[in-house]
N, C-alpha and C positions, 0 to 999 in steps of 0.2 A: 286512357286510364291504365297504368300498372297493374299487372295479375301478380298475385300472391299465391303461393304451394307450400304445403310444408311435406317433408318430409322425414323418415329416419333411418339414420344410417349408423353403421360404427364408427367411434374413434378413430379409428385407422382411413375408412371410408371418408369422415367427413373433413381430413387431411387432404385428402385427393380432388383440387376444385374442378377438372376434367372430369373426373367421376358423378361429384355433387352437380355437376351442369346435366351431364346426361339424365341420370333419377330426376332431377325436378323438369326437365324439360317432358320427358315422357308424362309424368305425374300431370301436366299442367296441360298435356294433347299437344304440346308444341315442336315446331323442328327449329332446329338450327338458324336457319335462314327467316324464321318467324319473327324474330327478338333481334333490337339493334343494342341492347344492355342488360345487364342482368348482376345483382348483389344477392350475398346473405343478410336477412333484414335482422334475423334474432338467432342466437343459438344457447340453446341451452343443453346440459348431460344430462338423461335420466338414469340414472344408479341405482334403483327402488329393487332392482333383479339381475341376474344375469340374464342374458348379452347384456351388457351396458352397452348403452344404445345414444345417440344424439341427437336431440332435436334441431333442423333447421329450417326456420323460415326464408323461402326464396323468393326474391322480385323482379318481375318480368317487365321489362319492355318491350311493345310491337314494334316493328321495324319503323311504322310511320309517328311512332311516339319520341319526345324528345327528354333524356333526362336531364333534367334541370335543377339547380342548386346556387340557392342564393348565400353571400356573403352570412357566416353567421355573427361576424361582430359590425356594424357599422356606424365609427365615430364621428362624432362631429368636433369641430374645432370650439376649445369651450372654455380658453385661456380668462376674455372677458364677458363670460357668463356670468346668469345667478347663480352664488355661490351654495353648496349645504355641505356641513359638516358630518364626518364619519369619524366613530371612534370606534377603533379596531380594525384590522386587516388580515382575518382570515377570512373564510368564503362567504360570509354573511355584509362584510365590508368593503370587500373587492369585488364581490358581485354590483352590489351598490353601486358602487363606483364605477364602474364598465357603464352600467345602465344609463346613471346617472350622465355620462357623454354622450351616451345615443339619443338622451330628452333634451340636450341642450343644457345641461345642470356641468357648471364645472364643481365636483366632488375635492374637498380639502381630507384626507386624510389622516387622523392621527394613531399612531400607533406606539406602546409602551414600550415593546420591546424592539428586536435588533433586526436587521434586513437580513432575508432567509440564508445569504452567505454566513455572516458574523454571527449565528446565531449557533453555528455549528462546533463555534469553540466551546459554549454554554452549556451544549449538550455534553462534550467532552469532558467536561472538568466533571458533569455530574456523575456521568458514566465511571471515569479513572479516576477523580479528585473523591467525589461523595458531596461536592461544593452544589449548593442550590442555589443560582441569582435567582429572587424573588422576579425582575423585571423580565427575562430572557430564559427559557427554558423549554417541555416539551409540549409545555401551554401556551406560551406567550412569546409571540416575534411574529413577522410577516409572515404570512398564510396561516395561521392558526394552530390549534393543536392536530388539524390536519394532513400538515405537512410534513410532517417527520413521525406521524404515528398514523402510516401505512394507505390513507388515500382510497380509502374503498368506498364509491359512487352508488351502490345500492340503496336506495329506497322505498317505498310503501307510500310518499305522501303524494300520491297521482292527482290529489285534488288543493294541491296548496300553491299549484302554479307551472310551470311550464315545466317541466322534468328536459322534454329534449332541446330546447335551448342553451338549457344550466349546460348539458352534455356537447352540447355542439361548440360551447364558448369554449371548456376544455381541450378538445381536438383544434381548433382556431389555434389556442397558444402551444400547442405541440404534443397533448395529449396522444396516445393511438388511437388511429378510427375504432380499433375493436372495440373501446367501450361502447360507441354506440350501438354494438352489436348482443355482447356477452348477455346472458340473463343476469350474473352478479360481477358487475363492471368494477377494475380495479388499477389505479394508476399506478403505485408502489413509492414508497418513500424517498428511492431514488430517482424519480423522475418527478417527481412535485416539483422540488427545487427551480427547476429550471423554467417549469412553465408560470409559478408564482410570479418569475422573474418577468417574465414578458409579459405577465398582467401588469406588474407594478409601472414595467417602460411605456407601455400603451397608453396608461391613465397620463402619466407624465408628458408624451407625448402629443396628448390632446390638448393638455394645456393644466390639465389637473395634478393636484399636490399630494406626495406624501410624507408624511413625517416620521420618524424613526425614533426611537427612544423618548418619545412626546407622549406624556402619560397624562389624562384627565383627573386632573384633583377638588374643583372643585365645579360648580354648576350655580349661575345666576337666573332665578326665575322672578319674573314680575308680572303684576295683573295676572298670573297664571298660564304665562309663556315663558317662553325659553327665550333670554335678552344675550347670554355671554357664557363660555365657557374657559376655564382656568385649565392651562398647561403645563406642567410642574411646578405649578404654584402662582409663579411669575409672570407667564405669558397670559393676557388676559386676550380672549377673541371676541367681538361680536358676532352673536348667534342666533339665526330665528329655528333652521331644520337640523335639527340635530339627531341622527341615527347613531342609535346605542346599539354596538353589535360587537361587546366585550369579551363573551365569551362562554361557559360554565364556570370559570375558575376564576374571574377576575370579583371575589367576594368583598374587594375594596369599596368597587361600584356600588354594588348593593348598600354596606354601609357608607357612603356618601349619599345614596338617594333617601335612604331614612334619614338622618339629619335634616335633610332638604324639604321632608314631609312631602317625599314624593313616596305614593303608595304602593306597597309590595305586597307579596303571596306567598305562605310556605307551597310548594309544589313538590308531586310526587317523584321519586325518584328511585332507583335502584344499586345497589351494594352487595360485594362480595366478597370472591376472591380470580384470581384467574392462573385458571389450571391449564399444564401444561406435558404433552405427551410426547413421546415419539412421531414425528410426521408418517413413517411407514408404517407405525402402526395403526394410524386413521387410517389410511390409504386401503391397508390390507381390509379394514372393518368396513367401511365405507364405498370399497370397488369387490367385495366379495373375492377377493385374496387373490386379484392382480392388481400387484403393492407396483408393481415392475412395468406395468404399460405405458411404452414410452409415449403415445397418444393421450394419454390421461394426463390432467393439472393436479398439484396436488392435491388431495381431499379435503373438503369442508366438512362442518356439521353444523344441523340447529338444533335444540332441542329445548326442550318446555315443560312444566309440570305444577299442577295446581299443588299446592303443600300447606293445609293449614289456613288458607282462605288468602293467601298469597302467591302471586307468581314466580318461578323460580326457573331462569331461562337463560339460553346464550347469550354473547353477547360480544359482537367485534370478535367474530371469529377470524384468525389468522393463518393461513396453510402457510409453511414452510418460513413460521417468523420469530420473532424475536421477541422478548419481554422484554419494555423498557420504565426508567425509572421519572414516575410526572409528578414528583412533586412540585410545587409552586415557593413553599416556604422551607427552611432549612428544617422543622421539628416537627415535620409530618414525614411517612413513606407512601406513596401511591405509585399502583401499577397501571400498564394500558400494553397494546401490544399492537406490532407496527408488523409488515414485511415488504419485502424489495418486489420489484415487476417479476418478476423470475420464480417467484415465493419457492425460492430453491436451498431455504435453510433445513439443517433435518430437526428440526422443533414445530411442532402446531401448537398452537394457546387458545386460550378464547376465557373469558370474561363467563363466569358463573357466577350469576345476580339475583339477589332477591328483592322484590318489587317492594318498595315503601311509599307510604300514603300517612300526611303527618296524622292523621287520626291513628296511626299504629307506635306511636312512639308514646311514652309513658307522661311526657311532661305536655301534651297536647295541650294548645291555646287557640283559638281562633282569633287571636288581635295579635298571637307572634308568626310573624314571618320568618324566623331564621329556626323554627324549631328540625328541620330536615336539616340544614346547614351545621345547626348545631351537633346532631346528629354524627354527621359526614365528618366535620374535625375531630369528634372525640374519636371517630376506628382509625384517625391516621393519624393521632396521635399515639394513640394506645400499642396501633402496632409499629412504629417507632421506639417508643419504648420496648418492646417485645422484642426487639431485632437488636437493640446495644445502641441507640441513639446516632445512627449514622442510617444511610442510606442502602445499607441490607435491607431485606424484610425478609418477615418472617416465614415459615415454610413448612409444610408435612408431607407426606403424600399420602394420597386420597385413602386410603383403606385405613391408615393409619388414624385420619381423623377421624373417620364414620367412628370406629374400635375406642376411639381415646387414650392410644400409645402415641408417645413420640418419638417422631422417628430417626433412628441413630446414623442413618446415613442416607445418601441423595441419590441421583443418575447425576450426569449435567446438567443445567439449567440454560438457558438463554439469556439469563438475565445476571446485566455483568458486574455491579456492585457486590453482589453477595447473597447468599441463603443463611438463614438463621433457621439450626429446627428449633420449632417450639409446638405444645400442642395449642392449637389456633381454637380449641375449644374454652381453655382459660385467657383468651386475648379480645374475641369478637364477642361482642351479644349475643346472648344464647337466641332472640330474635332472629339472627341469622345464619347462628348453626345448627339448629337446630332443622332450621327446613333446605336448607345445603346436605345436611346428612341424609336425611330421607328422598332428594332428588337424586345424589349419587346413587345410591341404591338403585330407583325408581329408571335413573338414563342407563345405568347395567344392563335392566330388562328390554329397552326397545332400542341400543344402539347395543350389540353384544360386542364383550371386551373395553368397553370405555370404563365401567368399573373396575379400578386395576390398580395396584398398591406403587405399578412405575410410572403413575401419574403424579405430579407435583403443584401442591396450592400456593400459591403465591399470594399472600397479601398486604395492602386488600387492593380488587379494585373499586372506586370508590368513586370517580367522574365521568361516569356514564352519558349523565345528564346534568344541567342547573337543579339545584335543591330551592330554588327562589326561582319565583316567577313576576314579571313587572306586567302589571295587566295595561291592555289598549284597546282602544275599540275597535269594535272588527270591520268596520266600515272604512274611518280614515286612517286605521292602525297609529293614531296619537295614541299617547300614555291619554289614560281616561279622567286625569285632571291637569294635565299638563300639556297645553298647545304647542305643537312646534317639535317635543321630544315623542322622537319614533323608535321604541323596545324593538329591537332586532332578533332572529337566532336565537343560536343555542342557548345563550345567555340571558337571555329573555325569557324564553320558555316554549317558544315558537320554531324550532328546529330539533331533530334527530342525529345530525350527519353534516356531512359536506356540501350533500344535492339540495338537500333541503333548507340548510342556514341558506346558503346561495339564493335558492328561489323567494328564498325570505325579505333576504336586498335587495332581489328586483321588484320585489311586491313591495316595500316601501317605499323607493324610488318613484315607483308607479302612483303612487300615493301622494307623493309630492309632487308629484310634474300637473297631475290632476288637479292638482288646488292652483296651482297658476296658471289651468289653462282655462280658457273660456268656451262656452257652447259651440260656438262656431270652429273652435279649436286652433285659434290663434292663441299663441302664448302672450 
């Protein structure tokens, strides 16, 4: 059995792995010659005070113990398998799909938009053009809106299924071991791409399909299953397992499952704006004014505050990143914020949201499911309009809005379309500026200096989460009147993130391999 110690060292200290061997080997009663192996199992920075100080978990092995480490993907050949269908191919899809090789399931793939190369000019035209393809953008293509909007592996849902799996499948296709180290694990949007890619060859390789620019239009149910699903129209497949794991943004879905009289949920969701500061200026607030410690990552922040009988909190915090532009349709603007492995931009963002529950909007129904959706489109319309009908948005900075001036000029932005000032009090619901102005304030007092007039709001952002939820049962996770069709992910209602869409695909997967297997456990 492996001994565990933690200890804490500085920055600088826990750079030095000779150093960090010694303290945890003392710590632990052990010498040298004790231990035939030894890792950091977790590390995380406490910043709460000076010294800033670093947590490390160490793992020991005795010299008569062996570390051992089994294969974390292992496929199976599943060319002439049972077949199930997947629509979508970010991590709720491609997890699926991985899994589904390991159960003996050959996974057919379909996906709207473009393979994570070609997806790259999409982003381009949006960024330099202002051009939106509805199909291909920083929503939709292989790997999800994941891939190209910064990759960050943190989450909270420790009971929704295997967390170090998801994490181990990652480093399998080229991720760094560090995440399975960091306390807030982070791939970077420049190294998604790659590892996407070796999921996509993997599935392929096993004998499984996927399909590119293969968008679900329509859905045949009979008896109260899933018979057949429609591919641009034209392609028609036979269908009994069908995993929906589309996305937040793909709101086509949604209105195709209503038509379908397949039943929906408005689901709570959160909206804002996301503000954006100097990187050294978190650093200096958040490392107590060593901005310069070359042993320091850039700085994060969380931050939280009840306002009004609503939540008003962080959200996709980005150290040293970029704000980019996710809209999906041409006559909306929505933000989100990405950064590279290195988070070595001099800009930090992060997503400042206020928690919505449809019983808080004014046209509240409990027979309408799209009343949050509907919601969601009117502020990225609105600030669309606000910004000049292109893909600016609109912008203040923060003192400026609490005050209700507009403001006459900018710092730089990160975000490369454009700034439009406008005062973002006559653009958003007073629902949400109202309790934005009171948290600004309120984050002033427990994070000193983040109240600051050379902070800049960006709106809105607005795809946080799905505003619609497709309810299942939490048992066979089927849709709860539809056999055969399995609600996935984020788009579902059932995921946060990347880790957790993910765990969500294996959980379905799981789901299905279990209805074809028998007691005895023969398939």
């Amino acid at each position: 059995m492996s001994k565990l110690v933690q200890i804490l060292v500085t920055p600088q200290q826990a750079a030095d792995a000779p150093y960090v061997l010694e303290v945890g080997l003392e710590k632990a009663m052990l010498r040298k010659g004790d231990i035939s192996d030894w890792r950091i199992r977790k590390r995380s920075i406490d910043a709460r005070r000076k010294p800033i100080k670093v947590n490390l978990q160490l793992e020991f092995w005795m010299q008569h113990e062996i570390r051992e480490s089994m294969p974390a993907f292992i496929p199976k050949q599943v060319k002439n398998a049972r077949s199930i269908h997947i629509i979508g191919a970010g991590p709720a899809g491609l997890y699926a799909a991985l899994r589904a090789i390991e159960a003996g399931l050959k996974p057919i793939v379909f996906e709207r938009g473009k393979d994570v190369r070609a997806r790259r000019r999409d982003l381009a035209a949006i960024n330099k053009d202002e051009i939106v393809n509805p199909e291909s953008n920083y929503c939709f293509g292989e790997g999800g809106a994941g891939t190209y909007s910064d990759g960050k592996l943190y989450t909270r849902s420790k009971k929704r299924g295997n967390v170090l799996k998801a994490m181990e499948w990652f480093v399998h296709f080229g991720a760094d071991p560090d995440i399975l180290v960091d306390a807030h694990p982070h791939i970077g949007t420049n190294k998604l791409p790659k590892i996407i890619t070796n999921m996509r060859e993997a599935i392929i390789t096993a004998g499984g399909e996927v399909h590119f620019e293969s968008k679900l239009t329509d859905l045949e149910i009979s008896n109260g299953a899933v018979t057949a699903i429609h591919i641009n129209e034209t392609n028609i497949v036979p269908c009994t397992d069908l995993i929906l794991a589309t996305g937040h943004s793909a709101r086509d879905i949604f209105y195709l499952l209503q038509r379908k009289k397949v039943s929906l949920e408005a689901k709570p969701f959160a909206i804002g704006v996301r503000v954006e500061h100097a990187q050294e200026h978190i650093d200096t607030i958040q490392y107590h004014g060593e901005h310069d410690n070359p042993y320091l990552p850039p700085a994060s922040y969380a931050l939280v505050e009840q306002v009004d009988g609503m939540a008003v909190y962080s959200f996709c915090m980005c150290p040293g990143g970029i704000i980019a532009p996710c809209a999906t349709e041409q006559q909306e603007v929505v933000t989100n914020g990405w950064s590279p492995s290195k988070r070595n931009n001099p800009y930090a963002n992060s997503g400042i949201v206020v928690s919505v529950a449809p019983q808080d909007l004014p046209n509240y129904s409990p027979e309408d499911p799209f009343v949050c959706l509907d919601f969601q489109k009117f502020v990225e319309r609105s600030c669309w309009e606000a910004a000049g009908r292109t893909q600016h948005v609109p912008a203040q900075r923060m003192i400026d809005f609490v005050e209700g001036r507009v403001s006459k000029d900018f710092p730089k932005t990160s975000y490369q379309p454009g700034i439009t000032s406008v005062d973002l009090n006559e653009v958003l619901p007073a629902l949400l500026t109202k309790r934005l102005k009171k948290a600004f304030v309120a984050f002033g007092k427990k994070m000193k200096g983040y109240y600051t007039n050379d902070a800049v709001l960006h709106a809105p952002e607005s795809r946080t989460s799905s505003p619609v939820s497709i309810p299942r049962d939490p048992e066979t996770l089927e849709h709860i009147s539809v056999r055969g069709l399995y609600p996935c992910g984020e788009g579902a209602g059932y995921a946060g993130g990347i880790i957790s869409a993910a765990i969500d695909g294996i959980n379905c997967v799981d789901a299905i391999a279990k209805k074809y297997t028998t007691p005895s456990g023969n398939s």
